[in-house]
C-alpha positions in Angstrom: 36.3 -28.8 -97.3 33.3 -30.4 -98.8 34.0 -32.3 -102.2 30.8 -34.2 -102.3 31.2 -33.6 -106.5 34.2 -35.2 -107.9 33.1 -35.5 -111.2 35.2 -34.6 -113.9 38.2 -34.0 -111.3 41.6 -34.2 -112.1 43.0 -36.7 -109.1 46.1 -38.7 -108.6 46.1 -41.3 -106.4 49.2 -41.9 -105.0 50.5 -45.3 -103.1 48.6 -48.6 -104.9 48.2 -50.7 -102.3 45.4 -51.9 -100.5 43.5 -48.7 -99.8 45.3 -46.9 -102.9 43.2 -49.0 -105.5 40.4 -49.0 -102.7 40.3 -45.0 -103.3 40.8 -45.6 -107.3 37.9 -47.8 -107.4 35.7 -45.7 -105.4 36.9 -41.9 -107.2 36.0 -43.6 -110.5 32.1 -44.7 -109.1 32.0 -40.7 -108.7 32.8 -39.4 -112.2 36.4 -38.0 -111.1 39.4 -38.8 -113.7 41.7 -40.7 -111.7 45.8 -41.2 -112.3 47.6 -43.3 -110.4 51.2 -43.0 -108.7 53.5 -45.7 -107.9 57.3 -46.0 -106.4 57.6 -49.0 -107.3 59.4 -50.0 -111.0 56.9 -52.9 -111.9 53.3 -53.2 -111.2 50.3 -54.3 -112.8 46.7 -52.3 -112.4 43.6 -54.4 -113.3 42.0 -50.8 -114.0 41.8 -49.1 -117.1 43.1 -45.8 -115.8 47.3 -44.2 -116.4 49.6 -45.4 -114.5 53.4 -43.9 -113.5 56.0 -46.1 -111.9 59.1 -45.2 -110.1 59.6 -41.3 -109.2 56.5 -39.3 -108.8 56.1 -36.9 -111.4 55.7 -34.0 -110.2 54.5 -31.9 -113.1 50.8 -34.4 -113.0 50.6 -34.0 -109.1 51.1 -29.7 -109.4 48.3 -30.1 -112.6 46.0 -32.0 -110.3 42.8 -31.2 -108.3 43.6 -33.1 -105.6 45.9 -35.9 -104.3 45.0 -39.1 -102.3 47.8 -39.8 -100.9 48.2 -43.8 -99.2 49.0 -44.2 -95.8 52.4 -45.4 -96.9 53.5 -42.5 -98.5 55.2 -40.1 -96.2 54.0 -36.3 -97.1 57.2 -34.8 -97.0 58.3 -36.9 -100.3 59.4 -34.0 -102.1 57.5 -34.4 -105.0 54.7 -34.3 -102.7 55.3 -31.1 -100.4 56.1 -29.1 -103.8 52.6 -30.1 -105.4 51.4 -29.5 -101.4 53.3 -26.1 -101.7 51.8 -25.4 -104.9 48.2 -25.3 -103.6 47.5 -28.8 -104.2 45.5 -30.0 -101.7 46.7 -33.9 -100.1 44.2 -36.1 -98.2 44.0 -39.5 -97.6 41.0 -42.8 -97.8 40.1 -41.3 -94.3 39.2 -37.9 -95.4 37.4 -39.2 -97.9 35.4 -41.6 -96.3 34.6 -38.9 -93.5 32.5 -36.8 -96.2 31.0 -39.6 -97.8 29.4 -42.0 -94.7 26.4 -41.4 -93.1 26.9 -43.5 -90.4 27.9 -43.4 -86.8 31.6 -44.1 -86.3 33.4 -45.3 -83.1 37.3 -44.9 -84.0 40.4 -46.2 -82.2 43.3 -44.7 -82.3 47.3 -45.2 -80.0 50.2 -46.8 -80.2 49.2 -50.2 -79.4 46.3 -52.5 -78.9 44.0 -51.0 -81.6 43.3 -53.8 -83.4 42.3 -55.9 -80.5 40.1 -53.4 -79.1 38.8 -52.5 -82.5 37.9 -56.3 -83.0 36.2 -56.3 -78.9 34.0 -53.2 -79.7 32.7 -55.2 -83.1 32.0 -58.0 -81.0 30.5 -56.4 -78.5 28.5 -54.6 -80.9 27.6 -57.5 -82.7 26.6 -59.4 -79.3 23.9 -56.9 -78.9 22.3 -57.5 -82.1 24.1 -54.7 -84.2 25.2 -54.2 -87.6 28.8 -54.0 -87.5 31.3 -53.3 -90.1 35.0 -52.9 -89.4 38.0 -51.3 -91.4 40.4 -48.6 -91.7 43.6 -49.9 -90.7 42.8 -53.2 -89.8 40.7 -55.5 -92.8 38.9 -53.5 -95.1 39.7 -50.2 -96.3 37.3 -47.6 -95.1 36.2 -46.5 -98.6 34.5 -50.0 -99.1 32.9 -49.9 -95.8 30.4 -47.4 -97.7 29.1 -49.6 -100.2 27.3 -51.6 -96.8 24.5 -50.5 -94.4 25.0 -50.8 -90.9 23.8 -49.6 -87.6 27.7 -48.6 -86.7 31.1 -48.9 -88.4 34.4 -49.5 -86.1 37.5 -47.6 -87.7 41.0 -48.7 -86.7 43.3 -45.3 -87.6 47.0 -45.4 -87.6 48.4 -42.1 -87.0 49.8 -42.5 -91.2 45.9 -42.2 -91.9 44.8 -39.2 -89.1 47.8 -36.8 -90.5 45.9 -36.5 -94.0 42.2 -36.3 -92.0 40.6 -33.3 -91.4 36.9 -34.0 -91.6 35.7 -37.3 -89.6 33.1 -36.9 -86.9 33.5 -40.2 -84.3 30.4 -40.8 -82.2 33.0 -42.0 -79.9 36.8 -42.4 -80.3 39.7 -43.1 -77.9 43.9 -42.7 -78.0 45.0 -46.1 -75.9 47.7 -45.0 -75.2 51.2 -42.7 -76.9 54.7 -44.6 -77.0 57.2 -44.0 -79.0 56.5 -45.0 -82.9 57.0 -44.0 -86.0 59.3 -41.4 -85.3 61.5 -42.0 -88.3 58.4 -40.6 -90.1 57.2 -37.8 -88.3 60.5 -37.0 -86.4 59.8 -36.3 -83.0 56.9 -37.7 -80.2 55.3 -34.5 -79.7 54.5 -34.3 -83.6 53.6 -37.9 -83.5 51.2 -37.2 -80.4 49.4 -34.0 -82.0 49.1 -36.2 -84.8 47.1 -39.3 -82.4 45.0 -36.6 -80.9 43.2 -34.9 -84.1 41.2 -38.4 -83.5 39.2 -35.8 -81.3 39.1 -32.5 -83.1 35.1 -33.4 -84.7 33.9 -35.8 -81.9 30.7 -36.2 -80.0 32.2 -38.2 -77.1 36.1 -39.2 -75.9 37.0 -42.1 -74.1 40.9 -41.8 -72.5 43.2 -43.4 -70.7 43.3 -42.6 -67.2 46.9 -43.6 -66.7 48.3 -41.8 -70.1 47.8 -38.2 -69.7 49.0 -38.0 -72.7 45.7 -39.8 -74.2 44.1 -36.6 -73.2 42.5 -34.3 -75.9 43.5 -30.6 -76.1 40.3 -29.1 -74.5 37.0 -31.2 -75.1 35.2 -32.8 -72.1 36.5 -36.2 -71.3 33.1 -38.8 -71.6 34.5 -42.3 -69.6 37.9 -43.3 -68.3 39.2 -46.7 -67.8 43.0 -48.0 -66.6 45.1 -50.3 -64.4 44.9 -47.3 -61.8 42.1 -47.6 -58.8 39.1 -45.1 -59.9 35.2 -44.8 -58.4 34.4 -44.0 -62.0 34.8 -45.6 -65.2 36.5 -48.5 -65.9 39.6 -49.6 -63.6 41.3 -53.2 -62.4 41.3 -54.9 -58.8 44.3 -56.3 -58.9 44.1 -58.1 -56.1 40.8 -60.1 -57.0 41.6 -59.8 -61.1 38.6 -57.9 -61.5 37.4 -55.2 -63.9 35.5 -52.7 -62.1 32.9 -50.0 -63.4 32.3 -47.1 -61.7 34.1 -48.9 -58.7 32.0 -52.4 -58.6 32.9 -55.4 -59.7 32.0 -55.6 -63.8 33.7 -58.6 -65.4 36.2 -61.6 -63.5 39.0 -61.8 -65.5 38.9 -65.9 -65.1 35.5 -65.8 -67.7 37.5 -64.1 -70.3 39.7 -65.8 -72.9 42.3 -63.3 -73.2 45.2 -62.8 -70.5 47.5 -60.3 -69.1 47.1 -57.1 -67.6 47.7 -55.5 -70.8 44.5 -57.3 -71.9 42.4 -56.1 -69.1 43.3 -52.6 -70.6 42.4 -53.5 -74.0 38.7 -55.2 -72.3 38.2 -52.0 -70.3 38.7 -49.3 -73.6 36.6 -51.7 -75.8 33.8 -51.7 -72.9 33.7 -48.3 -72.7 33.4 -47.5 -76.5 30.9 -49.6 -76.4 29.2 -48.5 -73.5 29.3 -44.8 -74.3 28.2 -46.0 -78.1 24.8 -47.3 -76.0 25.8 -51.1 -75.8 24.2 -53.2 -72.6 26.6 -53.9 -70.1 25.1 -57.6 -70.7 26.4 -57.4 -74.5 29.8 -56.1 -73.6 30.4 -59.1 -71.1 30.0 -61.9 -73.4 31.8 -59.9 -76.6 34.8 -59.4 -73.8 34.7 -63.1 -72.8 34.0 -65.4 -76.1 37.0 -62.7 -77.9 40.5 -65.2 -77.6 42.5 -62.7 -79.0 44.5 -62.0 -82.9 47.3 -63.9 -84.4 50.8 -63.0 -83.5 49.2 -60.2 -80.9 50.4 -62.1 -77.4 48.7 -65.2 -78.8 49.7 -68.8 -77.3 51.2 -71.0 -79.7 52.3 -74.0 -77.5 52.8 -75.3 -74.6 55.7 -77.7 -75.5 57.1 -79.2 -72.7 55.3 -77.3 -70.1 56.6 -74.5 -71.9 54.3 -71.3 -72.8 55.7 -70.1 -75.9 54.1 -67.0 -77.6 54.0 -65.3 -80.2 53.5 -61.3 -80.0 55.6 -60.6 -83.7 52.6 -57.3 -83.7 55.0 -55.6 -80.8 56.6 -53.5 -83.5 57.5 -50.4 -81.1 58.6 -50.4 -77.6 55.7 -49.3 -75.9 53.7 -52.7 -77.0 56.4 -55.0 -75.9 57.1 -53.3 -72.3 53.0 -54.0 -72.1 53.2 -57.8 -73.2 55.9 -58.0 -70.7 54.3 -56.2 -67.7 51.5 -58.1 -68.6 53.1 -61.7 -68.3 55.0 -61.3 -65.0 52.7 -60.6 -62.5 51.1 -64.5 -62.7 54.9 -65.9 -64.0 55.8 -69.0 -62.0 59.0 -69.3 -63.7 61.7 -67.6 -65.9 60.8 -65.0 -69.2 62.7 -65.5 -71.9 62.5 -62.8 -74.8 63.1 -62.8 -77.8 63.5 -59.1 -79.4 65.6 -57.1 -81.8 64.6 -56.1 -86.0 64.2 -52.4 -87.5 63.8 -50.1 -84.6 62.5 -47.0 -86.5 64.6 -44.8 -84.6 63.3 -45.7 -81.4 65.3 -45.0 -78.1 65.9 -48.4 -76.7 67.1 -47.0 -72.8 63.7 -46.6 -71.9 63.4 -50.5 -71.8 66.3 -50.9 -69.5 64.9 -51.1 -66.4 61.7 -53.3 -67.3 64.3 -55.9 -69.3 66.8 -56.0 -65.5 63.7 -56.7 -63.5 61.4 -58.9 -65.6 63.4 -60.7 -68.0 65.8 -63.5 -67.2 67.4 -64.1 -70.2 67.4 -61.6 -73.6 68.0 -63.4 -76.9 68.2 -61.0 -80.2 68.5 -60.5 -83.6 67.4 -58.3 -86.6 69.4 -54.7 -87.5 69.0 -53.1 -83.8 69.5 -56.3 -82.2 72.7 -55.3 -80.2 71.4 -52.1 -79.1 68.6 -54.4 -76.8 71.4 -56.5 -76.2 73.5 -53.6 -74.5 70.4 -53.4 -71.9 70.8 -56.6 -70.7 73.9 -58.5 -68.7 72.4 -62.1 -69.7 72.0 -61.7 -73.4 72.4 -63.8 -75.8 72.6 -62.8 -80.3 71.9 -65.0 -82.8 71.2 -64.5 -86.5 67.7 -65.9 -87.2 64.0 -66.7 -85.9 65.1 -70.6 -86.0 67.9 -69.9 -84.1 66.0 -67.5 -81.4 64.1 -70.7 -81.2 66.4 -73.4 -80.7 68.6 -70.9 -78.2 65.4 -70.5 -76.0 64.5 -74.1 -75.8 67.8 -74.5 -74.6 67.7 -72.8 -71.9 63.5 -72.9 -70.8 62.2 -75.4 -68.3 58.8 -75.8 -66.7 56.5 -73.3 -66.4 58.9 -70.8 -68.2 57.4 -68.2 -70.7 59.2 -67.4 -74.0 58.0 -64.4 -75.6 58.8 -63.2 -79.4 58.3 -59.5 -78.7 60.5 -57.6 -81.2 59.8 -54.2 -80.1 61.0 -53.7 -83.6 59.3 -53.6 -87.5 60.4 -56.9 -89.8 61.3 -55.5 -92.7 65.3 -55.8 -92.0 64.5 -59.5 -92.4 60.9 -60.4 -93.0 57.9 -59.0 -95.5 55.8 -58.6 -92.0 55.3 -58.6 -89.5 53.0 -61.8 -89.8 55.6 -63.5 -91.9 58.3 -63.2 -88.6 55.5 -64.3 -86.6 54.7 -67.3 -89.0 58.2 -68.6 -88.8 58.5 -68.2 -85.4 55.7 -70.7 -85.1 56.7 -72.8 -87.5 60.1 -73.2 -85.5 58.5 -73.9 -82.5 56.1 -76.4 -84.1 59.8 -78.4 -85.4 60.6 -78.9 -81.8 57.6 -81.2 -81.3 58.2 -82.7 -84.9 
């Protein structure tokens, strides 16, 4: 479906946050007349258009042309599937941006590491002399992005934003990886992978991961691989030598690159072959990979009090990113992991982290809503009731050349606005032991 006209459209615009008032700002540039939708009771628009607070109304969302609906904004709201069940058709920023831009788009897509890699690519990019603009679900909302010219924009796309996209045509895009996420909103992993793979469904060239089947599309050809696993093609890791390989030959030593762990290599080895496929010089893509230290609260160092690594991974909001940013830590520990874990799982089935948590970690401390249920995988855990405490519990029991690692494996909305705000006090706690 084309709507390159939206003038004179009745649209509602549903969900006014960040790229809700993104997609009112930009429907109003093209003529259409624009309502706006929002759960909550109080709110404030700096744009003279109507707005509705609380419930959705469902009689303006059956009388409209079309619905943007916010990432946030789960399509089986009711109000929502009956305007959807009407004949009203819902889409999303995505949808629109992917029939407005001209421009060639690499998007990133999986259950963890997208905003790193998304952030690599646009460095690499950039380190060859391109025009870069970034968005989607990391920094600016995609509809913005179009008001810029650039030789190549680099989407970030959460599987909230690929359910109501039907249209976008990637140059190149890649699944990292599918763990378990999200599944209080779409139910089950299989709908939640189907979801992840319509990345694929209009694109020129795919980039996979070689040890996630999973990551796979449907039936298109498969452009580059990379992985942890040994491979004479693509990208792949010697171990041994902590080297990133291409095509079996040594590519990049992990020693020149600011980020760490083996989770990071993976991250390195997708963002260097989005880039590559995209056309980037392998010389380009080594110095993006080794001037990039890495995102706040994403396995980032925070101190080394007392000969003590402590960091602060508060983005490990499912499972799958937290059994990485351990995996990732061990293989080079010299001395005991402590972690720190526990908040809103989302539904999440914890078991699956038993065996990494008996093996790798030496000592468990938790807290948040789901707290005990990591507890119950762990003989040497200990509960506490806040981030300070965490903290102070931790120190306790670290000594030289431990690592203690805030990896929820859980959202923070049980007990924090963010994730960011969890991983802000976490630092400010370990700041106070200094103090």
């Amino acid at each position: 479906m084309k709507m390159l006209n939206l003038a004179n459209k009745n649209i509602v615009v549903v969900g006014m946050g960040l790229s809700g008032l993104s997609c009112v700002r930009f429907l109003l540039t093209k003529g259409a007349r624009v309502i706006a939708m929002d759960s909550r009771s109080e709110l404030t628009l700096s744009l003279d258009i109507p707005l509705f607070l609380g419930d959705f109304n469902v009689n303006k969302l059956i009388q409209a042309d079309l619905i943007v609906l916010s990432p946030g904004v789960d399509l089986n709201t009711p109000a929502i599937k009956k305007a959807s069940e009407s004949g009203v058709h819902v889409i999303g920023d995505i949808e629109l941006f992917a029939q407005f831009t001209r421009c060639p788009v690499i998007a990133i897509t999986g259950s963890n590491g997208k905003s790193t890699v998304t952030h690599l690519v646009a460095d690499m990019c950039k380190a060859a002399g391109k025009k870069v603009l970034m968005g989607g679900n990391v920094g600016v909302p995609a509809l913005d992005l179009l008001e810029q010219s650039a030789d190549v924009i680099v989407l970030e796309l959460s599987s909230f934003q690929l359910e109501t996209t039907f249209s976008l045509m990637p140059l190149v895009a890649t699944v990292l990886n599918i763990t378990e996420d999200h599944l209080d909103r779409h139910g089950d992993l299989t709908t939640y992978h189907q979801i992840k793979r319509k990345v694929y469904q209009n694109c020129q060239f795919i980039v996979c991961n070689r040890d996630d089947l999973l990551t796979y599309p449907v039936s298109n050809k498969v452009t580059m691989s990379f992985g942890l696993s040994q491979s004479s093609t693509g990208f792949s890791w010697d171990k041994n030598n902590a080297i990133i390989l291409l095509d079996g030959k040594p590519f990049l030593d992990s020693k020149s690159c600011l980020l760490a762990g083996a989770h990071n290599m993976l991250n390195i080895q997708a963002a260097a072959a989005l880039a590559k496929v995209f056309g980037i010089d392998d010389h380009s893509i080594r110095q993006g990979a080794r001037k990039f230290g890495g995102l706040p609260h994403r396995c980032q160092t925070i101190s080394m009090h007392n000969d003590v690594r402590w960091i602060n991974d508060s983005k490990a909001t499912n499972i799958g990113a937290t059994l990485a940013a351990i995996n990732g830590l061990v293989s080079n520990l010299k001395g005991k992991l402590i972690l720190i874990a526990g908040g809103d799982g989302k539904g999440a089935d914890f078991s699956v982290m038993a065996e990494c948590l008996t093996h790798s970690v030496d000592l468990l401390i938790t807290l948040g809503k789901d707290g005990d249920k990591i507890a119950s995988l762990h003989s040497n855990n200990i509960k506490v009731q806040t981030i300070q405490d965490a903290v102070l519990m931790a120190s306790k029991h670290s000594q030289v050349g431990d690592i203690v690692l805030l990896s929820p494996a859980c959202a923070s909305l049980d007990m924090f606005v963010s994730y960011q705000q969890r991983g802000e006090y976490f630092t400010q706690a370990v700041k106070e032991l200094a103090a």
